[in-house]
Structure formats: C-alpha cells, structure tokens
Residue frames relative to the residue before (quaternion, step in Angstrom):
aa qw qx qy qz dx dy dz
X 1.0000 0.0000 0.0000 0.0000 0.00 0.00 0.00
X 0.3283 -0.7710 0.5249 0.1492 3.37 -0.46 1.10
X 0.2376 -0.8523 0.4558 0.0967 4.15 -0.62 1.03
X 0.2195 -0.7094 0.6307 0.2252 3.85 -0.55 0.22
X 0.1914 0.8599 -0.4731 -0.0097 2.92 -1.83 0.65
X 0.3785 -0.7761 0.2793 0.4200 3.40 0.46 1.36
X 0.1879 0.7421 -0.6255 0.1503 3.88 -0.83 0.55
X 0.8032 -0.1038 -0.1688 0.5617 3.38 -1.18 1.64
X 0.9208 -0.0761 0.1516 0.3513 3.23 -0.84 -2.02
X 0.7007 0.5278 -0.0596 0.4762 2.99 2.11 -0.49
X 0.3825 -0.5910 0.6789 0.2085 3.62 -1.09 0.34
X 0.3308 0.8266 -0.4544 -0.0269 3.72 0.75 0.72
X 0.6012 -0.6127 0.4554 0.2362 3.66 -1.36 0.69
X 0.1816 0.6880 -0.6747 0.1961 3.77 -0.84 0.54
X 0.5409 -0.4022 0.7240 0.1466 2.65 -2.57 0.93
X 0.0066 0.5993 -0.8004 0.0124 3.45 -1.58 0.90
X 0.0771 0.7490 -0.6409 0.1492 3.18 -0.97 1.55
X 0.7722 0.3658 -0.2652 0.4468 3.22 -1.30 0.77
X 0.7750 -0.5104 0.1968 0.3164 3.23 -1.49 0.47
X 0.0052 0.9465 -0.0982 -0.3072 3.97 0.17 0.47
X 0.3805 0.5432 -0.5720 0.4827 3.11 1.05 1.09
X 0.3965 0.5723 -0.5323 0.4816 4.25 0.75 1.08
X 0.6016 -0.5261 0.4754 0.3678 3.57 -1.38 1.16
X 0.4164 -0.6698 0.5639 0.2449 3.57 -0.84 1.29
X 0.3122 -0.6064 0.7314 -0.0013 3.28 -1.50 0.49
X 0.1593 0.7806 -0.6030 -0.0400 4.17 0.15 0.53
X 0.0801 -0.8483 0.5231 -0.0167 3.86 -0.98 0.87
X 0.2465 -0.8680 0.4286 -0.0457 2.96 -1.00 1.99
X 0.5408 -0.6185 0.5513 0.1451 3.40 -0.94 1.13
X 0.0717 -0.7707 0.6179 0.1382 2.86 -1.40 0.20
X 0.5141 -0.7031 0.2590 0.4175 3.67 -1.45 -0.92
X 0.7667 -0.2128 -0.6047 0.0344 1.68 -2.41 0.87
X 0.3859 0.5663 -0.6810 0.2582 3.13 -0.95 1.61
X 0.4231 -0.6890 0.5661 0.1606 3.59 -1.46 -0.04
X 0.6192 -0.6363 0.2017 0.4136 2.90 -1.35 0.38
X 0.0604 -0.8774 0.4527 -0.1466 3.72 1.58 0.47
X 0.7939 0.5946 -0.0631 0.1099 2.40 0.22 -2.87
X 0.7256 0.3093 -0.2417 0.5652 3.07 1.62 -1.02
X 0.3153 0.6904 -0.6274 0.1740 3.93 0.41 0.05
X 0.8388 0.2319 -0.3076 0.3848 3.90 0.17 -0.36
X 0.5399 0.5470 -0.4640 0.4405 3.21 1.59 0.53
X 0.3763 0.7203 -0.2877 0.5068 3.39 1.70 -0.78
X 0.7701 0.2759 -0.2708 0.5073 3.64 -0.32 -1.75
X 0.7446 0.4238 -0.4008 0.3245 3.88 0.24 -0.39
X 0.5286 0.4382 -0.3957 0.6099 3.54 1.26 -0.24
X 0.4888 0.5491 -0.5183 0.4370 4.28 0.35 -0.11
X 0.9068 0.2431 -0.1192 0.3232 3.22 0.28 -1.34
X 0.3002 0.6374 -0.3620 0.6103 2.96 1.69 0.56
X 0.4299 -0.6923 0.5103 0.2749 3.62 1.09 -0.13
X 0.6352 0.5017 -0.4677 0.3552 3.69 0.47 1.01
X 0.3244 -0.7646 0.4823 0.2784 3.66 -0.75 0.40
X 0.0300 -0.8547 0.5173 -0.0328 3.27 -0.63 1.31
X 0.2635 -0.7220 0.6387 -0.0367 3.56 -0.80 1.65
X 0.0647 -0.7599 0.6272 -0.1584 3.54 -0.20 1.87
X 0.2661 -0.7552 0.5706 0.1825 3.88 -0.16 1.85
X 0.2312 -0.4113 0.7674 0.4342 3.69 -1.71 -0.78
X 0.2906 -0.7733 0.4873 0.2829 3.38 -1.23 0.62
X 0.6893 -0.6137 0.1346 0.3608 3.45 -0.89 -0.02
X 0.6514 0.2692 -0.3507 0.6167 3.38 -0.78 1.54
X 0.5707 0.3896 -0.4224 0.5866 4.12 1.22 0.80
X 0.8951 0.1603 -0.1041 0.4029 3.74 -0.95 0.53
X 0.6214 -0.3666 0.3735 0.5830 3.44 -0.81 -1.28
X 0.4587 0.4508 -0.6435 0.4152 3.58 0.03 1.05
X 0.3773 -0.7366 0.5348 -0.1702 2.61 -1.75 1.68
X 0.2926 -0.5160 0.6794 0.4319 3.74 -0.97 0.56
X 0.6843 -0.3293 0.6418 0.1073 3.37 -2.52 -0.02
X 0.7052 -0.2223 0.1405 0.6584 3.42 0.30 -0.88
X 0.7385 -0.2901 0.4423 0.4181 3.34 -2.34 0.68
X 0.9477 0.1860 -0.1536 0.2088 3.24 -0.56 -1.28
X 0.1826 0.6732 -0.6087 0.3781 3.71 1.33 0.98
X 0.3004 -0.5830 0.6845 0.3182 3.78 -1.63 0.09
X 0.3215 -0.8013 0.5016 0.0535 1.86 -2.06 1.04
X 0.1959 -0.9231 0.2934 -0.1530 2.56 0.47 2.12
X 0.3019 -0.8100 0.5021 0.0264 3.27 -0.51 1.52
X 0.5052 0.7818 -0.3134 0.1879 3.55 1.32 -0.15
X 0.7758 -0.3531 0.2785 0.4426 3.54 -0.78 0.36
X 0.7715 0.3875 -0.1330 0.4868 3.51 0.37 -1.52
X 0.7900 0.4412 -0.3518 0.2398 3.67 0.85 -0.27
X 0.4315 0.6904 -0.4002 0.4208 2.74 2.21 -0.40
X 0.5642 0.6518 -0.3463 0.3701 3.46 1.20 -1.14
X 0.7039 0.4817 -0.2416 0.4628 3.26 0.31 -1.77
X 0.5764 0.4754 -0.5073 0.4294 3.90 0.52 -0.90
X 0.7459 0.3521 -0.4184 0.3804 3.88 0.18 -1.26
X 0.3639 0.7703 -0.3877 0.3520 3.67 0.87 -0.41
X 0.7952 0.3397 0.0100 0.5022 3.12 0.43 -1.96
X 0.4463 0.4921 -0.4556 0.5926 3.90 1.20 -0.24
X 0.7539 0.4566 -0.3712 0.2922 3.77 -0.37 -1.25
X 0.6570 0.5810 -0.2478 0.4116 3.26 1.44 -1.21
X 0.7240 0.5248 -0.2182 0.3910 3.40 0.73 -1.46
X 0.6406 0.5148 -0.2290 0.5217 3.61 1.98 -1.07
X 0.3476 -0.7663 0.4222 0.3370 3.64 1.74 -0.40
X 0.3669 0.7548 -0.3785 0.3903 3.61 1.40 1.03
X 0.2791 -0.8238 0.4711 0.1468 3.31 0.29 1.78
X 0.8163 -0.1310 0.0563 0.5597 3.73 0.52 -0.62
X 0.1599 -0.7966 0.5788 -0.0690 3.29 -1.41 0.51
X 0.3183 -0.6409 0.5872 0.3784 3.76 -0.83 0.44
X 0.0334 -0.7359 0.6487 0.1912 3.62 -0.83 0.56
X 0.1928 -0.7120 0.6742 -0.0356 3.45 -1.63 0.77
X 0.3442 0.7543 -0.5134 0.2215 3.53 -1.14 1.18
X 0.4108 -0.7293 0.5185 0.1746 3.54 -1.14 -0.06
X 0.7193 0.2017 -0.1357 0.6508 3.82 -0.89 -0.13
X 0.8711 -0.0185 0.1588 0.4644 3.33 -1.64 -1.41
X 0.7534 0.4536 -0.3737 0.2950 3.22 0.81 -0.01
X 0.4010 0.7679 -0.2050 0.4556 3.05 2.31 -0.40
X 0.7761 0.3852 -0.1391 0.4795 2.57 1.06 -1.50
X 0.4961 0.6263 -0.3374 0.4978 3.76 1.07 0.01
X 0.6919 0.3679 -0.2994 0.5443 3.60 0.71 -0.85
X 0.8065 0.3609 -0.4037 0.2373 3.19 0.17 -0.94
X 0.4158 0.7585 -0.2896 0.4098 3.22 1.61 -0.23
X 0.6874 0.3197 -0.2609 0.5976 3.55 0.95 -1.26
X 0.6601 0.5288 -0.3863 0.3681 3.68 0.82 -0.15
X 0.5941 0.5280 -0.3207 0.5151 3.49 1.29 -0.19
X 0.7856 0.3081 -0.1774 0.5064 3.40 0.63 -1.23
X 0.8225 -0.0648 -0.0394 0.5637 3.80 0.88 -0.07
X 0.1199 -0.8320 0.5394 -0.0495 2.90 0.08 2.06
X 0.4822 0.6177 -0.5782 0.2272 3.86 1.33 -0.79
X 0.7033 0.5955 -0.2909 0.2571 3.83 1.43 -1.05
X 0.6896 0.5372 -0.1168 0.4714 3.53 1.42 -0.39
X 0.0110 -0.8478 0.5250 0.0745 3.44 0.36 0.83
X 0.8284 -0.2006 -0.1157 0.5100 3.88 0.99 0.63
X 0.4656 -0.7458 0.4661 0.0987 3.53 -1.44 0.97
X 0.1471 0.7918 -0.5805 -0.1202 3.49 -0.88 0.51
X 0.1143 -0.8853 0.4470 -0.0582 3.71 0.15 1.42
X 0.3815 -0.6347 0.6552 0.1492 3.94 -0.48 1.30
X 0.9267 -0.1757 -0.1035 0.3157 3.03 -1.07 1.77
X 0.6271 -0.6293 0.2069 0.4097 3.10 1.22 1.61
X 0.8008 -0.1771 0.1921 0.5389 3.94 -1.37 -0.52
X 0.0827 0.8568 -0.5088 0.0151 2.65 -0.88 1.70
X 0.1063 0.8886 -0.4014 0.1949 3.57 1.39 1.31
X 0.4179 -0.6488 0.4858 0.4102 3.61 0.21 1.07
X 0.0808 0.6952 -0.6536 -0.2879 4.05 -1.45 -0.31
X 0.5011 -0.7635 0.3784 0.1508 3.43 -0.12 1.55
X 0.8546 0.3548 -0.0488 0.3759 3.20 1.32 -1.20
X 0.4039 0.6170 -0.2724 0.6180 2.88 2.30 0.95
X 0.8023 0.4983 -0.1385 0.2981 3.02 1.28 -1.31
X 0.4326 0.5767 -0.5494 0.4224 3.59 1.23 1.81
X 0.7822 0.4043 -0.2968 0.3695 3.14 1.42 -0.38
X 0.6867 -0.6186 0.2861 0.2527 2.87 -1.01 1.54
X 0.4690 -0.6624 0.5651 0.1481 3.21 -1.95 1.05
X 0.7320 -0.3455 0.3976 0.4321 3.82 -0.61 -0.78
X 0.4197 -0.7512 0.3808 0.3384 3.67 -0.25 0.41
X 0.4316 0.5450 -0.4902 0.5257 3.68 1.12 0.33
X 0.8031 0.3178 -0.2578 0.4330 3.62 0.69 -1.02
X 0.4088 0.8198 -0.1628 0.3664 3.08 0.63 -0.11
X 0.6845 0.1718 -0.0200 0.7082 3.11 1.39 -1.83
X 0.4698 0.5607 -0.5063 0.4567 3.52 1.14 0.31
X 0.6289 0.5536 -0.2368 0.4918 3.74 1.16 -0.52
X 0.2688 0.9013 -0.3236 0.1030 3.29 1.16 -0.07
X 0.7398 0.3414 -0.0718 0.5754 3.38 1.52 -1.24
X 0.4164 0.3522 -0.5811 0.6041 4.00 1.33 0.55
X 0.7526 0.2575 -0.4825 0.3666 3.98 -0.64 -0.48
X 0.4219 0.4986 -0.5524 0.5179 4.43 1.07 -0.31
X 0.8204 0.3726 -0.1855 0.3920 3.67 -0.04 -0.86
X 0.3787 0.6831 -0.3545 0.5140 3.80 1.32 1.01
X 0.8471 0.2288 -0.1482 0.4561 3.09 1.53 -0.84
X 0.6551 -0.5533 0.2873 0.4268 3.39 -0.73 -1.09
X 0.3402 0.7096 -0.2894 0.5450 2.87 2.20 0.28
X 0.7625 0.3698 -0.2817 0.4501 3.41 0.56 -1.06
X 0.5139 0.6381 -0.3598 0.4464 3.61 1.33 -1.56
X 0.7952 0.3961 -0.3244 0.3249 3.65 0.38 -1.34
X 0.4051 0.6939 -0.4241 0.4178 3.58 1.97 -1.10
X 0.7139 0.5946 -0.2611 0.2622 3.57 0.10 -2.30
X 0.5550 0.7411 -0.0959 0.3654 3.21 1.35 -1.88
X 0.8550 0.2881 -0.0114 0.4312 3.24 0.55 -1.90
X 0.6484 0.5743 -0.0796 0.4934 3.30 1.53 -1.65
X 0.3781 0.7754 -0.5046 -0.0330 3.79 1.41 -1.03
X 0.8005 0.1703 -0.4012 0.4113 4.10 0.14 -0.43
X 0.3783 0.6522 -0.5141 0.4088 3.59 1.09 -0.31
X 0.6744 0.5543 -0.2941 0.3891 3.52 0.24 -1.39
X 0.7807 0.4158 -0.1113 0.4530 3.45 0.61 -1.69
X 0.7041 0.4376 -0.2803 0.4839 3.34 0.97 -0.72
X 0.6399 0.3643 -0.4303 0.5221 3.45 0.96 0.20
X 0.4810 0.5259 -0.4861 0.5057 3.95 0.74 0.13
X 0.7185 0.4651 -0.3232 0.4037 3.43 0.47 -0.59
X 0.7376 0.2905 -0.3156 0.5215 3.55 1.10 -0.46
X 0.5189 0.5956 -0.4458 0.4211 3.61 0.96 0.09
X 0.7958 0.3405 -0.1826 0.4663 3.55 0.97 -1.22
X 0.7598 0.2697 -0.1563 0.5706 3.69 1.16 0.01
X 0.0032 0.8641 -0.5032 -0.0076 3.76 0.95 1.28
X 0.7873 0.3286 -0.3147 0.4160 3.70 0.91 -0.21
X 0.6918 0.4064 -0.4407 0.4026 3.08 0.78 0.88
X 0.6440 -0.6526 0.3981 0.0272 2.78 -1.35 1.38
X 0.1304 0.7711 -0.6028 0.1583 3.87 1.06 0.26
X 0.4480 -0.7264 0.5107 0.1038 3.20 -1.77 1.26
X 0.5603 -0.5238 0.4511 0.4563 3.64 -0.60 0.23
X 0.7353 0.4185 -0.3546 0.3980 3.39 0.58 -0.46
X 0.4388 0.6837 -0.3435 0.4711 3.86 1.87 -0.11
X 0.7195 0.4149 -0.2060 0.5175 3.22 0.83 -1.46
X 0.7634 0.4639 -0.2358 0.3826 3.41 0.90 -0.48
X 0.3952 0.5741 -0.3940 0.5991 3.41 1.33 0.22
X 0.8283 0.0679 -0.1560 0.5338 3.87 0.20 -0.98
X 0.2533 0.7377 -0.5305 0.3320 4.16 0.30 1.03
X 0.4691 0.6680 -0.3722 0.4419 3.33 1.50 -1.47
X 0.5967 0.7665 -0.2047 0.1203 3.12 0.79 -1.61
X 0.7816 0.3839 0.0961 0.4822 2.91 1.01 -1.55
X 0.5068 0.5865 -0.3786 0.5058 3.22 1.88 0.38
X 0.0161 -0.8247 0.5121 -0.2396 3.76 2.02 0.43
X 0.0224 0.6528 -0.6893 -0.3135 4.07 -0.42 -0.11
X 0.6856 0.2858 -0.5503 0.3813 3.92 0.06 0.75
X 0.2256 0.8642 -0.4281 0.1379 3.65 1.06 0.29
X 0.8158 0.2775 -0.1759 0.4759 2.88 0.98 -1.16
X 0.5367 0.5245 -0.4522 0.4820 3.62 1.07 -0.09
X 0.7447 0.3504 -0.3985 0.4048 3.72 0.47 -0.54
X 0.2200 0.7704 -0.3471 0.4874 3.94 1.56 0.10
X 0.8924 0.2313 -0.0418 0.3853 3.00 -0.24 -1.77
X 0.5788 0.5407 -0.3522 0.4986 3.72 1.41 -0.76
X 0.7342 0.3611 -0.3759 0.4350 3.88 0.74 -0.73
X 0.7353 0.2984 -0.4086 0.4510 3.78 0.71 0.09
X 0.4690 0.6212 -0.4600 0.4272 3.50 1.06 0.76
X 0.6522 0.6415 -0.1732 0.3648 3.31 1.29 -1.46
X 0.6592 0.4961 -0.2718 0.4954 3.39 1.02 -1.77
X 0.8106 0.3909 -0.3221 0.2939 3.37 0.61 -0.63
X 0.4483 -0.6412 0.3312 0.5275 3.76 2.06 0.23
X 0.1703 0.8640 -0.4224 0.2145 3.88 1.34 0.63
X 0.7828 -0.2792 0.2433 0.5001 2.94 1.49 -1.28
X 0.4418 -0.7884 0.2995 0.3058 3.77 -0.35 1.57
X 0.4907 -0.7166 0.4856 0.0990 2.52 -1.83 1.11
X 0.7803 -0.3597 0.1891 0.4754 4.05 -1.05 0.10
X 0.2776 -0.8249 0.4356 0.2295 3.39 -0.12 1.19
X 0.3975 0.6806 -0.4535 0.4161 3.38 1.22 0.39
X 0.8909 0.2968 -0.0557 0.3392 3.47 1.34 -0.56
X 0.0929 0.8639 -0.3258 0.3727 2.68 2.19 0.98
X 0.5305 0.4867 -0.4103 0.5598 3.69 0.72 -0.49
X 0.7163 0.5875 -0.2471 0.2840 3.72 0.25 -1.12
X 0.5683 0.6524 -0.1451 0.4800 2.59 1.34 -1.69
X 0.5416 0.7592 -0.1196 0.3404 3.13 0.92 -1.86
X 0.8027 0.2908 0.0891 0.5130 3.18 0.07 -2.03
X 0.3656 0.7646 -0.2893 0.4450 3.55 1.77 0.28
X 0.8092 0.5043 -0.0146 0.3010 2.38 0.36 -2.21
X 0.7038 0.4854 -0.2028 0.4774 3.49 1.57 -0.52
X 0.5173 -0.6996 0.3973 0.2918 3.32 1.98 0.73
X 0.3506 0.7796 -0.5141 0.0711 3.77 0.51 0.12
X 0.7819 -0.3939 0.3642 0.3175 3.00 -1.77 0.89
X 0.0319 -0.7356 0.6487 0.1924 3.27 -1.74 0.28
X 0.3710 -0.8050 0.4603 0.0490 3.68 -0.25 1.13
X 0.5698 0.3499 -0.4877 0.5613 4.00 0.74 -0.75
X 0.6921 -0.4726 0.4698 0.2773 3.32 -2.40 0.52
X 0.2722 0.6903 -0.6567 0.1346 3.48 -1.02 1.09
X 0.5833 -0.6536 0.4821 0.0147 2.31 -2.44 0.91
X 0.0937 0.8694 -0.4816 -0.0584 3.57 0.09 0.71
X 0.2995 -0.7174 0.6283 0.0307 3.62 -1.56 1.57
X 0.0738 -0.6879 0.7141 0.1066 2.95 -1.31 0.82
X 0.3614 -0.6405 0.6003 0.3143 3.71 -1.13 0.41
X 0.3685 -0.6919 0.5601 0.2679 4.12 -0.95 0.81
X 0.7195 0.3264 -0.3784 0.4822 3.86 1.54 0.30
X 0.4394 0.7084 -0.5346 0.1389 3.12 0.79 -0.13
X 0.4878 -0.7245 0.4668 0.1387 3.46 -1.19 1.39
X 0.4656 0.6698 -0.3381 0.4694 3.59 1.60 -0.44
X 0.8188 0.2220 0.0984 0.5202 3.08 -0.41 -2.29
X 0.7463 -0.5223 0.3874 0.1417 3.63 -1.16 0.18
X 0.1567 -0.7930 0.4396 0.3916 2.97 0.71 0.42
X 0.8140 0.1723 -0.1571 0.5320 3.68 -1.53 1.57
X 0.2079 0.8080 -0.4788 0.2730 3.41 1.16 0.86
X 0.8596 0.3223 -0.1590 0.3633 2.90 0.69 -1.12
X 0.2298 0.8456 -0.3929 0.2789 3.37 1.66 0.37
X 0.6151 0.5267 -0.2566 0.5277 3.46 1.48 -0.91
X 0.6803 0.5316 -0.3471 0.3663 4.04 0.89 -0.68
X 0.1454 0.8998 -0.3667 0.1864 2.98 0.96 0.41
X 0.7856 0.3623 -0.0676 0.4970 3.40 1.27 -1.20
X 0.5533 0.4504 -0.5120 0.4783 3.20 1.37 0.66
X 0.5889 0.5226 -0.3979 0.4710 3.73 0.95 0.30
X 0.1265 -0.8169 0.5614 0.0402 3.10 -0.05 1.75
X 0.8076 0.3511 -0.2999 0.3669 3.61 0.68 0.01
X 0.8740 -0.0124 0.0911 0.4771 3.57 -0.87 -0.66
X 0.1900 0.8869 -0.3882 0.1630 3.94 0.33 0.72
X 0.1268 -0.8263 0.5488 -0.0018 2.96 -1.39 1.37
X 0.0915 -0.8140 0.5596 0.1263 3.69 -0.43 0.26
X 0.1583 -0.7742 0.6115 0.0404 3.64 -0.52 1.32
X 0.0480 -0.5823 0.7982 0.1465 3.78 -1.62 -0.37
X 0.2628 -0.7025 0.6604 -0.0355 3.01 -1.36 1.06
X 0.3957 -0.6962 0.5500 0.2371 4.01 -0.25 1.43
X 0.9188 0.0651 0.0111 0.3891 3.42 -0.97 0.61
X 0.7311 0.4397 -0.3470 0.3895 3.26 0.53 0.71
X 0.5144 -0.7675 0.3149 0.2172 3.46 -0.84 1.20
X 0.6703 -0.5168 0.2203 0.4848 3.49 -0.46 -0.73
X 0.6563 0.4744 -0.4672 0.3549 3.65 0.94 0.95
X 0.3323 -0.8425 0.3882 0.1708 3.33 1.11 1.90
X 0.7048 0.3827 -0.3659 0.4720 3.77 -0.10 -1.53
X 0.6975 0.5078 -0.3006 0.4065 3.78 -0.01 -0.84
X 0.8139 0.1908 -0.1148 0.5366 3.69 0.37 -0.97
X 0.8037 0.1631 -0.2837 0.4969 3.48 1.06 0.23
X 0.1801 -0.8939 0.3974 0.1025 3.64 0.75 0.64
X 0.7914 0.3695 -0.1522 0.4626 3.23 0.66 -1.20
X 0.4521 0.7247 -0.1996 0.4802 3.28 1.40 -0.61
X 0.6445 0.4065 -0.1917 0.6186 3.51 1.01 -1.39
X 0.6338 0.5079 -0.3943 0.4300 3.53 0.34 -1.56
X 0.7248 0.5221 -0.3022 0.3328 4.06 0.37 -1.15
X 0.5150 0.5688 -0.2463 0.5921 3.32 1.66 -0.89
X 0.7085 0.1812 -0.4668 0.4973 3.85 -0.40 -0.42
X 0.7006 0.6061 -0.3268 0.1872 3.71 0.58 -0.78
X 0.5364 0.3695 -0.4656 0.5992 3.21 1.75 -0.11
X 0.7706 0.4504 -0.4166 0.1724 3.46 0.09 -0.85
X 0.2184 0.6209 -0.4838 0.5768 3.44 1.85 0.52
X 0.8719 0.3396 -0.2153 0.2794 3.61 -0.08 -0.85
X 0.4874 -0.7025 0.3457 0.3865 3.16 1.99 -0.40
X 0.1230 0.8697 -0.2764 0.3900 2.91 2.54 0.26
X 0.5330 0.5122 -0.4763 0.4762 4.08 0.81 -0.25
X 0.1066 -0.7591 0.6416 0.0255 3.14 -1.65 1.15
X 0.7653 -0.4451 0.1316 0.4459 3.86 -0.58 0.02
X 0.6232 -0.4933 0.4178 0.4401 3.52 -1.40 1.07
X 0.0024 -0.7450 0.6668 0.0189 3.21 -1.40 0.75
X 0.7561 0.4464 -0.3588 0.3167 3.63 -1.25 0.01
C-alpha cells in the first residue's frame, strides 16, 4: 500500500515496510526509475527485521508539489531537503539511507550536512555531491558522450523531446546505462506510470540545467547549495557500489572518492551490473545497508 504525506514542499508517496518500531532503513530511487527499483531490495531488508520507507521523489509517481507556484526544482539540495522533510513528517530521528543517481545523491547529501540524522550510508558510485563550479570544465570524450542527454536537455529541443518521447526517452536510458541486463517489458512497464508526474518533466529539465549553473535554483536553498559548494566530507560509515557495467559512470569510478569518506568505508564492484544497482542487484544492495547497519564497512579498495 503506497502512503502520502505532507512534508516540506511535497505531498510525497512511499512504501512503509516492516516492523515500525525497527531501525528504519529509508531507500532512494533514482533517474529515470521509481521507487519499484527497490521492492526486492526492500522485502529482503523487511525480513531482515528492518523497516524500510522507500519515497517516489519529487516529480516521479504520485508525489506532489503543495502549491502551483513552488519550483520545480530538480536541484541537488531539494532532493535532500525532500528526504529531510519525509523523516520529519514520519517522526524518524535517524536512519541508514541507501540509493543511487538522484537518490545517491540525496543521501549522501543529508549525510554530509546532517550526519547526527544518518547512522549509515550506502551510495551507488561513491560521492555523489554535484560541484557546480567544476562543472564547465570538460571531462574526457568517452564521458562526455556518455552525457549526451543532460546537454539534449539544455535546450528546447530536448525539453520538447523529454515532453513528447517521455518512456521512449527513459526506456532507452535504461538500456544504454545497464546493457547486461535484461529487464522485461513488463519491468519497465510497472515503473513508466511514473514518469507521467505532470511536474516530471519540469523538475527533469531544472536538475540537468542547474548542475551545470544553466539556471537558479530555490532561493530557499541557497544556504545548502552554499555549504555544497565546499564539497564537504561525510564522516558516518558508508558503503559505496559501483556497477562494472554501468553504461553511465565508468566502470570503478568511484574508486578514486575515497577521501571524501572521512569515516568507516567500503568500496564494492558489483560483476555485471549497470547503473540501476537496487533493481538489478537486489540482494547485493540489501547486504550493503546491512553491514553498514553493523559498521560492517572495511577498507577502500580498487
């Protein structure tokens, strides 16, 4: 059963599973995916005896803005602030949080800037703090054209593509960024619904506009932004995964982020899997928040 709950700017949707006085477990989607992705990482972290609370984020599913004229901000800091405002609104003093993409990049965020709330991290493809003020100068041309659809989505070509194309669009990200896996038509079709969001495509286009300084973000969240910009350390114990297919990120990209994990740290690779981890590697993920629940993280490798 799928709950609502007014928090910050949003009316936001989530799974509440598991027992609920158990240490919470909160699990983050990314894009273009839903919260789907984590359902068989979820049911294995249930019976593991944790309670996991798995949001849609904002502009995916049936989470809502509050009012018309809030932005719809895709930026870094709001994904944060949304999980912020969930924990509050659910009265969830701390939590291991776990995710990938936009959701990766949400945890590790609330884990940097308010770690008293996070008692461990498991982050797809290691630190994943945007650095806005890095992010004109060019990468390698392999990466680069891996980036293809944030600079399509710069203009009004891509906005109008995103608009018209919405599962086409997504459903080819999914086989570009995860070539060995096999996902069924009926997979992709379970979380598509998704992406019919009517702010989906405005909050889309604002987060690959933003990272790139394209265009300002919610001035409510300038401090954040702020306290961003200085890349800051993250200190509670986490677990970073890299898929060895992922069509996105390099495989072992994040092998080098090492030194923004000032505390307890692990660094995993996963054989054959791309860059939707919870989904194509369930159990894997599920094993990851469970050690880092346990403090279970052992030394950077790769």
């Amino acid at each position: 059963m799928i709950h609502t709950v007014r928090a910050g700017q949003l009316d936001i949707a989530f799974w509440d599973q598991g027992p609920r006085k158990a240490p919470v477990v909160v699990l983050l989607h990314g894009f273009p995916y839903d919260a789907l992705a984590c359902a068989e990482a979820s049911a294995i972290l249930v019976q593991a005896g944790r309670r996991v609370i798995t949001p849609y984020l904002r502009g995916f599913g049936p989470t809502r803005f509050i009012d018309r004229d809030t932005l719809r901000s895709g930026q870094q800091a709001a994904l944060a602030f949304d999980v912020l405002a969930l924990m509050d609104a659910l009265d969830v003093p701390q939590a291991v949080l776990a995710g990938y993409d936009w959701g990766g990049r949400a945890a590790c965020i609330v884990a940097a800037l308010h770690p008293s709330r996070v008692t461990g991290l498991v982050t797809g493809n290691g630190y994943n703090v945007q650095n806005i003020r890095a992010a004109t100068l060019p990468v390698d041309p392999a990466a680069e054209a891996r980036l293809w659809y944030q600079y399509y989505l710069h203009g009004a070509r891509g906005q109008a593509g995103l608009q018209t194309h919405r599962q086409a669009f997504c459903r080819l990200l999914w086989q570009m960024w995860s070539p060995a896996w096999q996902f069924s038509d009926a997979a992709f079709a379970a979380t598509a619904p998704s992406f019919d969001n009517p702010d989906f495509v405005d909050v889309v286009v604002h987060s690959y506009r933003h990272r790139f300084g394209l265009v300002a973000g919610d001035p409510a969240l300038e401090p954040w932004e702020a306290a961003l910009a200085l890349q800051p350390p993250i200190g509670v114990p986490s677990i970073s995964l890299d898929g060895d297919s992922d069509g996105l990120l390099a495989a072992g990209g994040s092998a080098h982020h090492a030194g923004h994990f000032t505390g307890p740290y692990g660094y995993r690779v996963l054989p054959g899997i791309g860059h939707n981890i919870p989904q194509e590697a369930p159990s894997a993920f599920a094993q990851a928040v469970l050690d880092v629940s346990a403090s279970g993280t052992e030394r950077p490798r790769g």
